[in-house]
C-alpha positions in Angstrom: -18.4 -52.9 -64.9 -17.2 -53.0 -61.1 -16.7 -56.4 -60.2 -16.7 -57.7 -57.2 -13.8 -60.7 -57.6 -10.5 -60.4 -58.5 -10.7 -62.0 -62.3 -6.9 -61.3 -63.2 -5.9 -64.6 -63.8 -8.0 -64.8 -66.8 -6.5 -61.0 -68.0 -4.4 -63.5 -71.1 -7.7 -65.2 -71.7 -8.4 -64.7 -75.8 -5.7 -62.5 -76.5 -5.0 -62.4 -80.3 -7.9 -65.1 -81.0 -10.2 -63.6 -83.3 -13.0 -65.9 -82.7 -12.5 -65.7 -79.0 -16.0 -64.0 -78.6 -15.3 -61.8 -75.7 -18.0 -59.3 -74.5 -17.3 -55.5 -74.7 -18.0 -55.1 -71.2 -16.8 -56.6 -68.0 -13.2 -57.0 -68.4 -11.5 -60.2 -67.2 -14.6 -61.0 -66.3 -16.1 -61.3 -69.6 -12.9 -63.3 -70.5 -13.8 -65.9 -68.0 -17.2 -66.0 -69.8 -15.5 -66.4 -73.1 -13.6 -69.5 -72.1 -16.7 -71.3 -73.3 -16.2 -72.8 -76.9 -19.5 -74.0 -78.1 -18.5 -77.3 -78.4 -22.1 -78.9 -76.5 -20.0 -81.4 -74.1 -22.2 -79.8 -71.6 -25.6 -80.8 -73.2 -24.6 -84.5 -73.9 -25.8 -87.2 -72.3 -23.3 -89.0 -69.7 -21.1 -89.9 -66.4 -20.2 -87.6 -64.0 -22.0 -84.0 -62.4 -22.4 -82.1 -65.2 -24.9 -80.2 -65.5 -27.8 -81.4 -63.1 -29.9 -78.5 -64.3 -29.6 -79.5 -68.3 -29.9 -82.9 -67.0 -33.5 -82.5 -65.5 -34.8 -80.1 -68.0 -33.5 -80.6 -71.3 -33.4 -76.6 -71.6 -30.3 -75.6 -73.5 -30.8 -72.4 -71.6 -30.0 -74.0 -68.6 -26.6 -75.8 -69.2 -23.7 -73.8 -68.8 -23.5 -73.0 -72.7 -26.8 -71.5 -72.4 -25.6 -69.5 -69.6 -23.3 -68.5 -71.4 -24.7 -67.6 -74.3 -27.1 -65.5 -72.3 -24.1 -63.8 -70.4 -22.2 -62.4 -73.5 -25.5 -60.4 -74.7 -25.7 -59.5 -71.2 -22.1 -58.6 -71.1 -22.2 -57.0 -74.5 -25.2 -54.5 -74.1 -25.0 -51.3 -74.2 -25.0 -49.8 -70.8 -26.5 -46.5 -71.8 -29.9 -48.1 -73.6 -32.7 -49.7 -71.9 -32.6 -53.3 -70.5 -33.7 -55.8 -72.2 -36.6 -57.2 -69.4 -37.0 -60.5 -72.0 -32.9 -61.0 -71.7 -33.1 -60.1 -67.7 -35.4 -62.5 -67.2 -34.0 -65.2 -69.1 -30.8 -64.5 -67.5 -31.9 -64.6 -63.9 -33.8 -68.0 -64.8 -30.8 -69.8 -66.3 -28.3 -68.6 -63.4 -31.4 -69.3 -61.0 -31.3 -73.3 -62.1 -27.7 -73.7 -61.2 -26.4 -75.4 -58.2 -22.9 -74.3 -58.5 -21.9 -77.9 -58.3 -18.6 -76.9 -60.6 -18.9 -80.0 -62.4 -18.3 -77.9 -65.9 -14.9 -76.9 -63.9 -13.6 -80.5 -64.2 -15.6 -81.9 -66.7 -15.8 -79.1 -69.5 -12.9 -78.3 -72.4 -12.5 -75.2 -71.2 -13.0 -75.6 -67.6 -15.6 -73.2 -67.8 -16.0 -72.1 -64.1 -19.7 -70.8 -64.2 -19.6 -71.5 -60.0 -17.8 -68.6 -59.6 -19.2 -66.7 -62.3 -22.3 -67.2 -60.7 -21.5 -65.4 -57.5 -20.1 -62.4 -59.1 -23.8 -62.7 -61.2 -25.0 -62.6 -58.0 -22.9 -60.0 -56.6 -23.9 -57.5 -59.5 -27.7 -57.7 -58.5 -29.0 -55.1 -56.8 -31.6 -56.8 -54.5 -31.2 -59.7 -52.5 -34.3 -61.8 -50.2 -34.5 -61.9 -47.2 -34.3 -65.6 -47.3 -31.5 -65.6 -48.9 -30.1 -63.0 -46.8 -30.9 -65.0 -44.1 -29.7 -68.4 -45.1 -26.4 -66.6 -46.1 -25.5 -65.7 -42.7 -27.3 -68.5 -41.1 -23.9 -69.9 -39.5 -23.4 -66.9 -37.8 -26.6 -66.2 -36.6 -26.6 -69.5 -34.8 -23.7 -68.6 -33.0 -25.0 -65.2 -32.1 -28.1 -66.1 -31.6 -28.8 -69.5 -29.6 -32.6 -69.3 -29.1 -32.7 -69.7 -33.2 -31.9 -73.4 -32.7 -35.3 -73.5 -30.4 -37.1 -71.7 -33.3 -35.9 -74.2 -36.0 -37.4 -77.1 -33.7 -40.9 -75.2 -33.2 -40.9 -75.0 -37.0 -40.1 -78.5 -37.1 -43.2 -79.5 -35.1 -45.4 -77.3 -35.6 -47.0 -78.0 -39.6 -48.6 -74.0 -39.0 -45.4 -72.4 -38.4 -43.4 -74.4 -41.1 -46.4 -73.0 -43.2 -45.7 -69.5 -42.4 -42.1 -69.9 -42.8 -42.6 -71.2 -46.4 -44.9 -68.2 -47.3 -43.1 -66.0 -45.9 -39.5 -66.5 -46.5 -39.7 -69.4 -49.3 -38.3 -72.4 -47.0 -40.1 -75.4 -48.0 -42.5 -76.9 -45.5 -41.9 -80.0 -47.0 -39.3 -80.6 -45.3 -37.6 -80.9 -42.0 -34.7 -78.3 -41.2 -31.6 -79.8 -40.0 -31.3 -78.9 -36.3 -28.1 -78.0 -34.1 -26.9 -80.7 -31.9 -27.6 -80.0 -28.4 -23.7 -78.8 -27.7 -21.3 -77.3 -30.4 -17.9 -78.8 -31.0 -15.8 -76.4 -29.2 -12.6 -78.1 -27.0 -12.1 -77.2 -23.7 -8.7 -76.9 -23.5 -7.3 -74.8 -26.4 -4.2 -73.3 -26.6 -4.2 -70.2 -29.0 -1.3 -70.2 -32.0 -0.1 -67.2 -32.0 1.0 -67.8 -28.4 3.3 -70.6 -29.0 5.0 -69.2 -32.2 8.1 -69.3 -30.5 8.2 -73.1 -29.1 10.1 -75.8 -31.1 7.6 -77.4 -33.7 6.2 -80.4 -32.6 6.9 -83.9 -35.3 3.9 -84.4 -37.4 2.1 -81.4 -36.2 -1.4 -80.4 -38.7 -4.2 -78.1 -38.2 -8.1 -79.5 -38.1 -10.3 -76.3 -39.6 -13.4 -77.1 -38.3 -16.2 -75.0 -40.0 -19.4 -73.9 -38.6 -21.9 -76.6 -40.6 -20.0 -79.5 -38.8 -19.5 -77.1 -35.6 -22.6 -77.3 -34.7 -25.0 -79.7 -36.6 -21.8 -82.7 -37.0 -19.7 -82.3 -33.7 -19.2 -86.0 -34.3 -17.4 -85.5 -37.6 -15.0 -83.5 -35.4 -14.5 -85.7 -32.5 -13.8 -88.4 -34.8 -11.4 -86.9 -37.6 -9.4 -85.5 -34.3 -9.5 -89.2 -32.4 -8.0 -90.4 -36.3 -5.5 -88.1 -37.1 -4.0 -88.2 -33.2 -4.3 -92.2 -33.4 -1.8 -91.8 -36.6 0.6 -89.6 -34.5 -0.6 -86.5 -35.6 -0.5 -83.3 -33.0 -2.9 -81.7 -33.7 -4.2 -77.8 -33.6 -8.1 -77.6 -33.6 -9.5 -74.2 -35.3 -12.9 -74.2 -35.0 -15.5 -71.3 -35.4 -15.4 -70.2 -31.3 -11.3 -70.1 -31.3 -11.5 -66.2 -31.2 -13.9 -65.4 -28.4 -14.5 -62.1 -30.2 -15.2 -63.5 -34.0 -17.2 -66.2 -35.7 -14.2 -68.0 -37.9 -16.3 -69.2 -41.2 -14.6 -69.6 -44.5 -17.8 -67.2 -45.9 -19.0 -69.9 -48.4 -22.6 -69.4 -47.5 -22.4 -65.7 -47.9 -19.6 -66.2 -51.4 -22.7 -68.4 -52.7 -25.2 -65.7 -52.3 -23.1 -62.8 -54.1 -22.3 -61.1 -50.9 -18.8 -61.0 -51.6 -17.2 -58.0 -49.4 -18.6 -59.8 -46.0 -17.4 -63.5 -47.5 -13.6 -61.1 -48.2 -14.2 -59.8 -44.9 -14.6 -63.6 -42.7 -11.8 -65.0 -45.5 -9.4 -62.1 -43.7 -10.5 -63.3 -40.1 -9.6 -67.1 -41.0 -6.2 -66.4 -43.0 -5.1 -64.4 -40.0 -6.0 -67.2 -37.8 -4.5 -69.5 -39.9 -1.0 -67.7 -41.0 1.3 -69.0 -38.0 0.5 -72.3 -39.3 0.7 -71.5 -42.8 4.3 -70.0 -41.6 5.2 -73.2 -40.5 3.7 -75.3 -43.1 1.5 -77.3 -41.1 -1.2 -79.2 -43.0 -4.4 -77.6 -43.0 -7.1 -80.3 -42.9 -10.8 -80.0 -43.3 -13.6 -82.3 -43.4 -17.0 -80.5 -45.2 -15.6 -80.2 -48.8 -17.6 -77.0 -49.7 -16.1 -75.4 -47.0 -12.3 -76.6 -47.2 -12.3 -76.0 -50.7 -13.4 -72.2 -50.0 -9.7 -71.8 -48.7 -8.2 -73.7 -52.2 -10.3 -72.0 -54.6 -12.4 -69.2 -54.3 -10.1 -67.8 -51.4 -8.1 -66.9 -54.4 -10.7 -65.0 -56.3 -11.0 -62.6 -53.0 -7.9 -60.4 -53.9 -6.2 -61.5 -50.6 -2.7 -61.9 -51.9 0.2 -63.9 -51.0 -1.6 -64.9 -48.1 -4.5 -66.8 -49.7 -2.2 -68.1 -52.3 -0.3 -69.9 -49.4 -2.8 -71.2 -47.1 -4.6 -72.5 -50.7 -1.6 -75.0 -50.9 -1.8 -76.6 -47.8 -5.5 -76.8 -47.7 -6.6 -80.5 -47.7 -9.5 -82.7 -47.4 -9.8 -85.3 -44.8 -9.3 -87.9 -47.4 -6.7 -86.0 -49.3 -4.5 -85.5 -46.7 -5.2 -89.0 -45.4 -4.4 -91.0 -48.8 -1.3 -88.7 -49.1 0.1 -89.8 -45.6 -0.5 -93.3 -46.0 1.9 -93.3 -49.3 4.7 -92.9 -46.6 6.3 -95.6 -45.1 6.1 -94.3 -41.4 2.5 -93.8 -41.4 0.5 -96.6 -39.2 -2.9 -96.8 -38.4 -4.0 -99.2 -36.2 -7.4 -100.0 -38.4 -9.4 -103.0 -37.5 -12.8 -104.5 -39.5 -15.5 -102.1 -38.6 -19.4 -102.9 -37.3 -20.8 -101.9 -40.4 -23.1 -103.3 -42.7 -21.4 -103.8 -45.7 -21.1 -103.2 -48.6 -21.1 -99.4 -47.8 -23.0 -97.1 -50.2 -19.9 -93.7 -51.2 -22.0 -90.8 -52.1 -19.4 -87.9 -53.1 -19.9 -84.3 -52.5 -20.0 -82.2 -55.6 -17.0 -80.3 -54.8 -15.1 -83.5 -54.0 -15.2 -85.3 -57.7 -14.6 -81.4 -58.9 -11.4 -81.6 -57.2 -10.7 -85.5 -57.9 -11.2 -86.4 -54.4 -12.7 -89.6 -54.6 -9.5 -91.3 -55.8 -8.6 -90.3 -51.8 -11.8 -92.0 -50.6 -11.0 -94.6 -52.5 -7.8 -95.4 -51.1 -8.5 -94.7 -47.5 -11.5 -96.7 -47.4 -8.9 -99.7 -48.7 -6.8 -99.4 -45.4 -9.6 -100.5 -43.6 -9.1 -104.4 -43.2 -12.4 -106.3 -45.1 -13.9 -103.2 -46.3 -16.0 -104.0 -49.0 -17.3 -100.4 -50.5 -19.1 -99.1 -53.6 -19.2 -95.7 -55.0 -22.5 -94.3 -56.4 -22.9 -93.4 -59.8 -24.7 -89.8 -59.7 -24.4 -86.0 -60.4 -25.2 -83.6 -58.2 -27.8 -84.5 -54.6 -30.2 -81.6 -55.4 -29.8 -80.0 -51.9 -26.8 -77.9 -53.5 -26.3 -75.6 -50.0 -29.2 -74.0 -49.9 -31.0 -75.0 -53.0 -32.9 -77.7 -52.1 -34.5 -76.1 -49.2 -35.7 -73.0 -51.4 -39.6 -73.5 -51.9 -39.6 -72.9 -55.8 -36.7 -75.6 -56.2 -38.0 -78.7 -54.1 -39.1 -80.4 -57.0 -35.7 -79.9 -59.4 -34.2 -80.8 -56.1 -35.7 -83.8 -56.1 -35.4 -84.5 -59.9 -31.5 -84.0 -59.4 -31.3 -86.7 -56.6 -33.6 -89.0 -58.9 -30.9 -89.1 -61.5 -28.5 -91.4 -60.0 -28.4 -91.2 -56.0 -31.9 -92.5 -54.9 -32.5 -95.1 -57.4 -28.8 -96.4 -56.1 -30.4 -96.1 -52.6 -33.5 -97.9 -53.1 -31.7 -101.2 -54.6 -29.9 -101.0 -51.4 -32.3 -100.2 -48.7 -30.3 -102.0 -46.0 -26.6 -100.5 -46.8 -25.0 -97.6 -44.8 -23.5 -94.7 -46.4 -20.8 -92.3 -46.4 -21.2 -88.9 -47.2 -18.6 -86.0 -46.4 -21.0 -83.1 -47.5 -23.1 -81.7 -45.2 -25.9 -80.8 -47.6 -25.4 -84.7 -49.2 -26.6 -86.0 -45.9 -29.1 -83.7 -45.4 -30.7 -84.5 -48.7 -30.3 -88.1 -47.9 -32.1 -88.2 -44.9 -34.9 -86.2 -45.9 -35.0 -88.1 -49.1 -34.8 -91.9 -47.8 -35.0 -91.6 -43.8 -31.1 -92.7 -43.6 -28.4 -91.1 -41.7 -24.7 -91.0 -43.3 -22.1 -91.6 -41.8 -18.7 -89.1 -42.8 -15.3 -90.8 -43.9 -14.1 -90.1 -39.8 -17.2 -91.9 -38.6 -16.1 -94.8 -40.5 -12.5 -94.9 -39.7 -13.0 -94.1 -36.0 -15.5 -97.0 -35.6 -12.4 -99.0 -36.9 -9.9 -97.8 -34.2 -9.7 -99.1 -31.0 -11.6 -96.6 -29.0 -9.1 -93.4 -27.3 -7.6 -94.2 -23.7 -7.8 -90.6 -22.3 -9.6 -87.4 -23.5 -8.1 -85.7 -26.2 -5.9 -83.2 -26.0 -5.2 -80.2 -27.8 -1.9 -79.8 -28.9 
């Protein structure tokens, strides 16, 4: 088996365990299968993400045990016979149903990773949609392509076209697609890294990675993060997806989640470079859509890119993360006042977020706000998922996801605002209840008195 991601670090998985249960075939890669021990924590009943599939179906096959299970025959055919079409199918169902919310990462024994075993699932398949295709390169189109903005608002209006598009490409016309804001967040005024290498290092100098998603459909989140993080004494270097006039900069998560690993290797390389004369000087990297950020911590690392991934995956931080960190230190100040918000305000956590036990981070920087009364929603995964929830044969498992914690805590709350960092989160919630979310920078900017000059980019 040729796999696609670099699976060494599992290469002492089993060793000497006789009852480790790993596959003939696929290497490392069937070691990361084997993790699993059978033990059913995944098919309980209880707190936290996982799984949402299991959870909405009660099909064993579709926890990440099943998967499991279903992956070792897979793993442990033999390549010379037939296939097995009954196993196949099986197989593509159960990988089909999950949302590669990582919960079993954090939550399971063995911290089963079946997010990333997924994509290298994916990666092994010889066909791909078009849809999926499409949706996997859909930052970059957007940026190469303007007049697809115009399209996605025709489609939006027009029931007939949405129609076509759902027959056609399997995007739901039930729903409304999330449209680019009329101008990208892109600075002015931007002064290129490796062009100041040589200049002393300014105090308290991070970087703000900007990622496509909140690019172009957020520029808000931007503007705001930047107007907190310069109001704490922060300088500030903005990386955003036009800082190379002749590349898209894109941590590749939408084209990792499909399986198309070597052009997700390929835009990992474009931002690392980017990114290396800060990583050389150890500057904070700060991001604020948790999917995409924690591209750069995690899967970065499964890409084969070396000593340079393993670097820039240390100083990769969430908003919050690097926030709540800084505030631990007895020079940080943040002139935070009561905010114009309806309170109590509803926390909705990304997926990705309570995998990496960052709502402890929200947590605390939502306290440094003076009379901020908060509370955090109980609920596993939103159903939107990336793309999942737009995909015509997943609406309704979608919506049976956000049904098992996140809308009911909605609807006993119909006048609360809420936070939520994840772009696909908010998404879901708008469609889903008619509400806007506001990110953690909204909130904290709102707080702070409002800047006396326009930003500049350090």
């Amino acid at each position: 088996m040729d796999t696609k991601l670099d699976w060494s670090a599992y290469s002492e998985q089993g060793m000497g365990d006789a009852y480790a249960g790993i596959p003939k075939h696929g290497g490392d890669f069937a070691k990361a299968v084997a993790v699993c021990i059978n033990s059913g924590h995944c098919e309980r009943e209880q707190r936290g993400v996982m799984c949402p599939s299991f959870r909405i179906s009660q099909d064993p096959q579709q926890s990440p045990g099943g998967r499991v299970k279903l992956l070792k025959q897979w793993l442990n055919r033999d390549p010379k016979a037939e296939p097995d079409p009954q196993l196949q199918q099986a197989l593509a169902q159960s990988m089909d149903s999950c949302v590669a919310c990582k919960g079993c990462k954090r939550e399971c024994e063995s911290n089963l990773d079946i997010a990333q075993i997924k994509a290298e699932y994916l990666a092994q398949q010889a066909a791909m949609s078009r849809r999926d295709r499409l949706l996997a390169q859909l930052p970059y189109l957007l940026y190469r392509l303007p007049w697809l903005a115009k399209l996605i608002r025709l489609r939006n209006r027009w029931p007939l076209l949405a129609r076509l598009v759902d027959k056609y490409l399997g995007i739901s016309a039930q729903l409304t697609l999330p449209v680019p804001a009329n101008k990208a967040f892109a600075p002015k005024r931007q002064v290129f890294a490796p062009y100041r290498h040589a200049q002393p290092e300014p105090p308290q100098s991070v970087v703000l990675w900007v990622d496509p998603f909140t690019a172009l459909f957020k520029p808000q989140h931007a503007s705001d993060a930047l107007h907190v993080l310069r109001s704490a004494g922060y300088s500030v270097w903005v990386i955003h997806p036009q800082s190379r006039p002749d590349q898209i900069l894109d941590s590749g998560r939408s084209l990792f989640s499909k399986g198309l690993i070597e052009p997700a290797r390929q835009q990992a390389q474009q931002l690392l470079t980017v990114l290396a004369v800060h990583v050389h000087f150890k500057r904070p990297i700060i991001g604020l859509e948790p999917s995409a950020l924690l591209m750069l911590r995690e899967e970065f690392l499964s890409l084969g890119l070396g000593e340079a991934a393993e670097k820039t995956a240390q100083q990769a931080l969430l908003f919050e993360e690097f926030l709540a960190r800084e505030s631990q230190k007895s020079d940080f100040h943040l002139d935070l006042r009561p905010g114009p918000f309806k309170q109590p305000l509803l926390i909705h956590g990304h997926c990705h977020q309570k995998a990496v036990g960052a709502m402890k981070s929200m947590r605390r920087v939502l306290r440094l706000v003076p009379e901020l009364k908060f509370d955090f929603i109980e609920s596993s995964c939103c159903g939107m998922a990336g793309t999942f929830g737009l995909e015509s044969e997943h609406i309704e498992q979608a919506r049976a996801m956000a049904e098992q914690g996140l809308m009911p805590s909605l609807r006993a709350q119909p006048n609360a605002e809420i936070v939520s960092n994840g772009f696909a989160c908010s998404y879901q919630i708008s469609q889903l209840s008619g509400r806007q979310p506001m990110h953690l920078a909204n909130v904290l900017a709102g707080c702070l008195p409002a800047p006396k000059a326009k930003h500049r980019y350090y």
